[in-house]
N, C-alpha and C positions, 0 to 999 in steps of 0.2 A: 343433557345437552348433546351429547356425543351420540345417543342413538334417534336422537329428533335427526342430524345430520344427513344422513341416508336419505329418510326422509322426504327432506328439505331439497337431496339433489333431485328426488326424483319424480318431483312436483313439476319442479324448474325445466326439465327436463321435457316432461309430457308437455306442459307447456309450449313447451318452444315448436314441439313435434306438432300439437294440434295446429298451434297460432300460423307454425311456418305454413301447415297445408292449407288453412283456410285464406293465409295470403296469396298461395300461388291458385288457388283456385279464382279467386279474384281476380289475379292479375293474368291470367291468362283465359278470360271470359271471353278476350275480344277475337282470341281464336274460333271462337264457337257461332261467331257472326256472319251472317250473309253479306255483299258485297253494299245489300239497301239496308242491311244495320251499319255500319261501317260508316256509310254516308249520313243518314239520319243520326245517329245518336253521335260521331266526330268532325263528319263533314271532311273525312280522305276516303280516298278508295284502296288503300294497301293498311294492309295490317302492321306494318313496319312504321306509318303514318301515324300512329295512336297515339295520343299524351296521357299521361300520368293521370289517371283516375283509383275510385275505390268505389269500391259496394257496399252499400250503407241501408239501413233500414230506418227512416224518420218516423218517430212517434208524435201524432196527433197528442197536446196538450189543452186541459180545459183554462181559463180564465186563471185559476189561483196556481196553474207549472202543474197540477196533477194529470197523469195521463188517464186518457181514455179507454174503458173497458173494453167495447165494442167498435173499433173503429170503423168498422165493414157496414156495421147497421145502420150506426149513424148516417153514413153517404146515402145509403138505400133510400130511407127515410125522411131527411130534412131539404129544405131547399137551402142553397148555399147562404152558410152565415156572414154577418156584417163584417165581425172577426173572427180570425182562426190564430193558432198558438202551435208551433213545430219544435219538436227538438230534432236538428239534422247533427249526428256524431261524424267527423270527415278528415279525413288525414290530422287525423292526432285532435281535433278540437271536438269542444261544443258548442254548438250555434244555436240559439233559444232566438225561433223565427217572430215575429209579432206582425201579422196580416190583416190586411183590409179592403176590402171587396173594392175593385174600379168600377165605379160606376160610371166612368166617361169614357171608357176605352171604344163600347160600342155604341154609335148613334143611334135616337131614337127614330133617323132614317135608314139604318142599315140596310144595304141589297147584297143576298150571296146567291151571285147568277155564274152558271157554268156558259162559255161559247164556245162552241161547237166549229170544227171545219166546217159543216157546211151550213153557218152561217146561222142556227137555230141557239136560240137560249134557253136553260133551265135556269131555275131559283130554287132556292131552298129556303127556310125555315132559320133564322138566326137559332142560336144555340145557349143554352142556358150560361148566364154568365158566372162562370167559376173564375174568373181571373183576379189576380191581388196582386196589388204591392204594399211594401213593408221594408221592413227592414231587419236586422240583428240587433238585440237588446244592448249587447257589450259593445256594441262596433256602430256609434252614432252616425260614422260618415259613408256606412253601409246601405245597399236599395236591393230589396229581393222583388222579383217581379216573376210571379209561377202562379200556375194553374192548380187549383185542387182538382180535381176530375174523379167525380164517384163513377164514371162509365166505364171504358175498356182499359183505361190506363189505370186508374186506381190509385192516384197519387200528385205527388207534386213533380210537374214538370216547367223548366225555366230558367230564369237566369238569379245567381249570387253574386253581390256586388262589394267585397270585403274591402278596408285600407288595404290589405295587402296583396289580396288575390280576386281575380273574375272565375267564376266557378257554373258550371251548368249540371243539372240534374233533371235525370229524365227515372220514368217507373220502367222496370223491365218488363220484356212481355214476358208471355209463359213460358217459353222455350228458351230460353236464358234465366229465366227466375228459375228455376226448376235445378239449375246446373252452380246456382249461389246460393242457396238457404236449402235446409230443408221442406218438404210440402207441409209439414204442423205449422209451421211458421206464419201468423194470420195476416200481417202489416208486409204488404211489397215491400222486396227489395228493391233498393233505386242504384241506379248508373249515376256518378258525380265525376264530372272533370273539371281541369283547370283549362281555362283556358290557352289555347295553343296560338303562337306567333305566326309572325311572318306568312300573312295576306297581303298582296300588294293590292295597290288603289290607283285608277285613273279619274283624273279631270277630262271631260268631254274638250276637242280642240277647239272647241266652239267657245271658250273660255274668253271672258271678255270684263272688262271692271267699270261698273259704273260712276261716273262721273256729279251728276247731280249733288247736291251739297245735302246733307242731314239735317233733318228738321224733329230734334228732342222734345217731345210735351214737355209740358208743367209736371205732370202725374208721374212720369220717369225720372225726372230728378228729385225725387224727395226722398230714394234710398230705399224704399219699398220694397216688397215680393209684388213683383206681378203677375198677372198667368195671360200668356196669349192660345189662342186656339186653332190647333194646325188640323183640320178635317182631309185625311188620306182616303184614297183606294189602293188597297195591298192585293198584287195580281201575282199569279202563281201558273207560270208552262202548263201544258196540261200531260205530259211527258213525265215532266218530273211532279207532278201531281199525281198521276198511277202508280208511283213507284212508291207515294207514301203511302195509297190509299189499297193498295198489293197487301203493305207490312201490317195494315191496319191504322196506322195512323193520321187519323183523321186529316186531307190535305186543308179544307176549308178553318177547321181548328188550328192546326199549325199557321197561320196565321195571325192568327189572331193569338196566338203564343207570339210571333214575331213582334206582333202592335206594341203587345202587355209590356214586352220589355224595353223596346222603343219610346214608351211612357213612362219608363221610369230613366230612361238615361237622360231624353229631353226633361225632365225635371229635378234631378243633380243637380244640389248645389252649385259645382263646378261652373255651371253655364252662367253664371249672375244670377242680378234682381227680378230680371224679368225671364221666364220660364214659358215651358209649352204646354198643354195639357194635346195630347193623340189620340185622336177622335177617329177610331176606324167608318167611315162614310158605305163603302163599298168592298168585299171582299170578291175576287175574278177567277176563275177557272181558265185561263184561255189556251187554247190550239194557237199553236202558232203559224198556222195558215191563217188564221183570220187577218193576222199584219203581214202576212206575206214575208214571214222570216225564217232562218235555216240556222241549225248549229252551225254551220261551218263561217259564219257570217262573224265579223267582227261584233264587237263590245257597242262601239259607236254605230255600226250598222243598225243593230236593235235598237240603240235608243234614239235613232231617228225614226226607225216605224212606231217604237210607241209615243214617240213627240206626235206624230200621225192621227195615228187611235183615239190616245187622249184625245185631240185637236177635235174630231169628229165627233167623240161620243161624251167629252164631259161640258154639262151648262156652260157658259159662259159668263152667266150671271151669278157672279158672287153672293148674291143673298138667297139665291136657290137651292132649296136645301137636296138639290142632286147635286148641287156643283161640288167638287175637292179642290183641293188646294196642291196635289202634289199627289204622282201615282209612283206607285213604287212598284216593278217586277222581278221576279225572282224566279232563274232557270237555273239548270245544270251547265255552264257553259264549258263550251269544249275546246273554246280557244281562249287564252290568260285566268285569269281567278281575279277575284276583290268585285268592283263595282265600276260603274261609270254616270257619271252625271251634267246633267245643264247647268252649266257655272251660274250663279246668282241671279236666273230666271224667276224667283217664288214674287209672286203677288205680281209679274211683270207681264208673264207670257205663260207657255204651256209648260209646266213645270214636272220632270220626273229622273227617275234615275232606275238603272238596270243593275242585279247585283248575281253573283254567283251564289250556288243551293251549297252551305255550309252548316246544314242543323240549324239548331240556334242560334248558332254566331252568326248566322246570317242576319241577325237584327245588329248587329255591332256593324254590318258593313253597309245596312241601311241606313242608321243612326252617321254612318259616315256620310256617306253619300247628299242626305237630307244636309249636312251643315254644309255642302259646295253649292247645294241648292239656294241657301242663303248666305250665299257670298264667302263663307270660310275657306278660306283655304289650307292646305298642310303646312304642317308644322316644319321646323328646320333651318329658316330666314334670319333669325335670333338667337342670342347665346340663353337667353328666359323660357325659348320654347322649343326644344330641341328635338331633330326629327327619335323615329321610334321609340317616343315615350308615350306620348298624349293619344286619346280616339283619332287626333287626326294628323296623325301620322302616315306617311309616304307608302309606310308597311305596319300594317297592326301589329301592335306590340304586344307582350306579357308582360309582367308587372302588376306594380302597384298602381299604376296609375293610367292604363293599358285604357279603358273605359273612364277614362275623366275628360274633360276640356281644359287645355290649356290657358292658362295668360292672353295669351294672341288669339285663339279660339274665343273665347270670353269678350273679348275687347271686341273685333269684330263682327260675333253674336248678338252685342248688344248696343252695338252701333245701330244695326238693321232693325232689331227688334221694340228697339227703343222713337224710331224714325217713321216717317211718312208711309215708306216705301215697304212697310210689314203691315199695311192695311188692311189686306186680306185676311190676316190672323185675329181679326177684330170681334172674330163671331163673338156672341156670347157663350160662355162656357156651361152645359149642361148639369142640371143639381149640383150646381157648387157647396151649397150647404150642408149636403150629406154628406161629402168627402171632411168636412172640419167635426158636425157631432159624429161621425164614428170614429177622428181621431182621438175625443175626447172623452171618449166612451158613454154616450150622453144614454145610452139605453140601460145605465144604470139607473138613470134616474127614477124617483118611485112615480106612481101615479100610472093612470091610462092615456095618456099623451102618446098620440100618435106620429109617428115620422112625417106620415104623409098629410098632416095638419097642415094648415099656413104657420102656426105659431107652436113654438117649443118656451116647455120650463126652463126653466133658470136659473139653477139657487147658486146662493156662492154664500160664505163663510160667517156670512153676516148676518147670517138668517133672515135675509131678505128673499122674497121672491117677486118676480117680473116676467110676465107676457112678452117675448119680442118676436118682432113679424120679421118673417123669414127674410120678406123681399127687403124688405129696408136693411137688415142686417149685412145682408150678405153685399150690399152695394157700399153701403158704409165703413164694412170693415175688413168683409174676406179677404178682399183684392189688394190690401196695404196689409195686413196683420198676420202672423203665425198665430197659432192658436196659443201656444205657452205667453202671446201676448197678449190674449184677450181674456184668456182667464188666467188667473194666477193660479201657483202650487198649491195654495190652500182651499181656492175655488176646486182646482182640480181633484184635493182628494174631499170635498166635500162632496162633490158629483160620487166618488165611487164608495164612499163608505159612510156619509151620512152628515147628519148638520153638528155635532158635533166635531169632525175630524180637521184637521188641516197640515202643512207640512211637518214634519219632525226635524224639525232646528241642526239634531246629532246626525242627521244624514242628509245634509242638505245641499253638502259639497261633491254624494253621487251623481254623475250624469245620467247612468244607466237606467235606474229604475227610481220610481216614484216611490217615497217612504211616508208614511201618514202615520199620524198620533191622535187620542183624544182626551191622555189626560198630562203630554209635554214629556212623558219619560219612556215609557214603553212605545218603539215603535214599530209598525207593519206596515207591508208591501205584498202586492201580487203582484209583482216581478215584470212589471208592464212600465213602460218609460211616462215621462211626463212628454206632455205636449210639446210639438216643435215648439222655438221659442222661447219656453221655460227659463229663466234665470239660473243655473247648479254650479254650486262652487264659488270662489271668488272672484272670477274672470271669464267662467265659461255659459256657454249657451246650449240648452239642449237639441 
């Protein structure tokens, strides 16, 4: 024991020598940034402006938590999958990601036209959709909303939405990857932070409350999930669109990073029954000559020219699939920070809001901004909703609860959403049905049944099968149901492992992962949760 001793100190020791220096290599990365990394991956311009991040390497897992050989080849190679599986390691934890491709984020009238000062438009080519949300396996009330990207970025870029903490994670480029891993190293390194406080927020003074009385459906009060459909145009300076498109990083993509995550905060529990799905309509490049605006111009200045713009150049007919519903712009501004917006204009009038260029937290001051569009107003009135806790709050907060909606957000959320005057949210919502079988992983099922049939198999535990037609389905059930309500545990793991299997009774009380049996004693999981909805435990809901 006595000569292990030695040893044993000088294990400890190296240790601590390597550990310390790969932490301060990390932690002083952001010295090694240009003043457009600085903005893009933290959204300050001083290096003294930085929060607490770490440099992490996520590993692509398949289906059963084993990782993947080839990560590089795969992106090469396949077109993005239905689902994908992450392990992100991050200030001390493990995150076991579980993702699934948005298929409503981009419409199937999508337009990405650049506008020119003098006055000429380009377009481009939509871009292949790699965007997902999901969630964390151990952390139910968790939403990851991030980009796979087999192109320049090579990784997962977006937002982490934990009980305790809001987290973003971008891939390094090479001139920073280069200076955190070794070059053997095959899986990019990623940039992850927490997010950082104290953004203030303006209400447009044009601020005004409408009067008319609330008129509740039938179909709202019955306690349901419902989904309303908000179709944006997310518009982007073209100023500060050089400066990402300089770094490499794609400006027309960064957007639609913005959307991804905007769809997942509008559908947060936190909000209620009745929910948004974020239908990107239109992505904008614009000069700011074209509205005839200046940096030096107020908040409110800009968002009366683009109340302007809008006014000119979107439909007006609501069922016109160019028209939006709400334009969102995003500059570098150089006079205050946060956002500004037209008080409780949405379905009424021209409806937008203007926000400062913050990285990706720039969707947190979208996602604000859009709730003064529907009438929310900040937090702080109430001892139940107190200001810098909630999204909307007076000044964005950090915390656990920085990214939720409050009591009073909620309340007046679903007042409007619930009411006449959210008419315009009425579109129909795009493949609704493909968002519920990929949460239930229905491409297990055996046979040649295709997705893009009108009609999908069936089985459930009872060794029954049944035909059901898509359209009827989804009118009958999506719109009122979670999935954990339409198929039970035992349907569920009949779907992944076959007609014999159904839940395992001894682990029925986990929330986190789906546990299956087939002969009641031995039981197995591939570490994949059950469907929203699910029953787990004595009291709880998955």
């Amino acid at each position: 024991m006595r000569q292990s001793q030695p040893l044993a100190m000088l294990m400890v020791l190296l240790s601590t020598v390597f550990c310390g220096a790969f932490a301060r290599t990390m932690h002083t990365l952001h010295h090694h940034m240009t003043e457009n990394d600085l903005q893009y991956f933290f959204g300050v311009d001083d290096h003294l402006q930085v929060p607490e991040y770490d440099v992490i390497i996520p590993h692509q897992l398949d289906e059963r938590g084993l990782p993947l050989s080839d990560p590089q080849r795969q992106r090469r190679t396949e077109e993005p999958r239905e689902n994908i599986f992450y392990k992100v390691a991050a200030f001390g934890r493990d995150l076991h990601l579980n993702l699934t491709l948005n298929r409503k984020l981009m419409s199937r009238d999508l337009v990405m036209e650049t506008r020119h000062a003098d006055g000429t438009v380009s377009y481009a080519s939509p871009p292949k959709n790699t965007y997902y949300l999901g969630h964390v396996m151990s952390d139910p009330h968790s939403i990851v909303a991030v980009s796979d990207d087999g192109g320049l970025a090579r990784g997962l870029t977006g937002m982490l939405k934990l009980s305790r903490d809001t987290m973003f994670i971008h891939p390094l480029p090479t001139h920073l990857a280069k200076r955190a891993v070794s070059s053997e190293e095959k899986w990019t390194p990623h940039l992850i932070y927490k997010n950082s406080p104290e953004i203030d927020f303006d209400v447009q003074s044009l601020k005004r409350e409408f009067k008319e009385s609330t008129k509740i459906s039938d179909t709202a009060k019955r306690g349901n999930v419902r989904m309303k459909t908000m179709e944006a145009a997310l518009m982007l300076e073209a100023d500060t669109a050089a400066k990402l498109d300089k770094q490499t990083y794609n400006a027309q993509r960064f957007l639609l990073l913005l959307g991804n995550a905007i769809s997942g905060l509008l559908m947060d529990p936190s909000i209620g029954e009745t929910r948004i799905y974020y239908v990107v309509l239109r992505i904008i490049i614009i000069d700011k000559e074209v509205f005839g605006a200046e940096y030096s111009d107020s908040k409110e200045t800009w968002m009366s020219k683009l109340a302007s713009y809008s006014k000119a150049h979107n439909n007006p007919d609501d069922a016109n699939p160019e028209h939006y519903d709400v334009c969102s712009l995003v500059y570098s501004m150089r006079t205050g920070v946060g956002g500004s917006a037209s008080f409780n204009t949405m379905c009424n009038q021209e409806t937008g809001n203007v926000n400062n260029m913050v990285g990706l937290q720039t969707a947190l001051i979208i996602t604000h901004e859009t709730g003064h569009n529907m009438g929310v107003d900040h937090d702080g009135t109430s001892a139940d909703c107190p200001d810098s806790t909630y999204i909307m709050s007076a000044t964005l907060p950090g915390g656990s609860s920085a990214v939720t909606w409050s009591d009073c957000s909620r309340k007046t959320m679903q007042d409007f959403l619930r009411s006449d005057r959210s008419w315009c949210l009425n579109d129909e919502a795009q493949n609704k049905a493909t968002v519920l079988y990929n949460n239930l992983q229905a491409r297990s099922i055996p046979g040649d049944m295709s997705f893009d049939t009108p009609e999908v198999m069936h089985r459930t535990s009872r060794d029954t099968t049944e035909l059901i037609d898509l359209k009827k389905f989804q009118e009958e059930y999506l719109l009122v149901k979670l999935p954990g309500e339409i198929l039970s545990a035992d349907d569920q793991c009949t779907l992944q492992y076959g007609d014999n299997y159904r839940q395992c009774s001894q682990k029925a009380y986990e929330c986190g992962h789906l546990w299956c049996t087939s002969d009641g004693f031995s039981c197995e999981s591939r570490y994949a949760p059950s469907g929203d909805g699910t029953p787990c435990g004595s009291r709880n809901v998955s």
